[in-house]
C-alpha positions as CSV (number, residue, x, y, z in Angstrom):
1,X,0.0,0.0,0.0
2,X,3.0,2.4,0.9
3,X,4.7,1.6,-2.6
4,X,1.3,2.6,-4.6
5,X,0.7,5.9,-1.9
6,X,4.3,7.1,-3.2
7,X,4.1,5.9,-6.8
8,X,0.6,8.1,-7.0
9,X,2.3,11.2,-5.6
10,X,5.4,11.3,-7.8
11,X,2.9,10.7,-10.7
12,X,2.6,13.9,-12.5
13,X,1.0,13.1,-15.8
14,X,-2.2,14.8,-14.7
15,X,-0.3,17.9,-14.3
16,X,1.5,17.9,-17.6
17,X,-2.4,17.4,-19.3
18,X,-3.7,20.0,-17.6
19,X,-0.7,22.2,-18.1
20,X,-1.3,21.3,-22.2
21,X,-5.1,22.0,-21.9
22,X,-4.1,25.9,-20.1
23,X,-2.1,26.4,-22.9
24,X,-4.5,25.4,-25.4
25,X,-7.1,27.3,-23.9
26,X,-4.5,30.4,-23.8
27,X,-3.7,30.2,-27.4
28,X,-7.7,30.1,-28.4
29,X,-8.7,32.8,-26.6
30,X,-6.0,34.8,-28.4
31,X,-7.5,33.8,-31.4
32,X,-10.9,34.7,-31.3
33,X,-9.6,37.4,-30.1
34,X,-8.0,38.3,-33.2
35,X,-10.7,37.2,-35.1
36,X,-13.3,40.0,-33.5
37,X,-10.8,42.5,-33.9
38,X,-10.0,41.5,-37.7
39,X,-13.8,41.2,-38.4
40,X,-14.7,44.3,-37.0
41,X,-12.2,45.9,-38.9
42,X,-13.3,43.9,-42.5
43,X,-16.9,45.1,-41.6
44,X,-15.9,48.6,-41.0
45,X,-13.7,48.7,-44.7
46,X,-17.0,46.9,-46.0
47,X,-19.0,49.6,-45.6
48,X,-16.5,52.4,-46.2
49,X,-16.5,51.0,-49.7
50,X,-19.9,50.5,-49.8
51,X,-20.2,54.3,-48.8
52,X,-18.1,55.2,-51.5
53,X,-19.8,53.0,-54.2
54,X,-23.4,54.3,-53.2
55,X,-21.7,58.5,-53.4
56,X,-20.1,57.6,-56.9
């Protein structure tokens, strides 16, 4: 019982997975993140040429 009490606490693969998944979750948020920013931007461009069209 001692041996699996101090194999379980040097185990550290749960650790490591959740470390992966905090990155993961890290690198999406900067993505949709970037993706509102660039939308908004493509919208706003959208309608300045639309503007432009509709004066011409």
């Amino acid at each position: 019982m001692q041996n699996f009490i101090t194999r379980f606490m040097n185990d550290e693969s749960g650790a490591t997975a959740i470390e992966y998944g905090l990155i993961a979750a890290l690198i999406s948020v900067g993505i949709i993140a970037a993706a509102t920013s660039l939308g908004d931007n493509l919208a706003t461009k959208f309608n300045e040429v639309a503007t432009a069209v509709d004066g011409a």
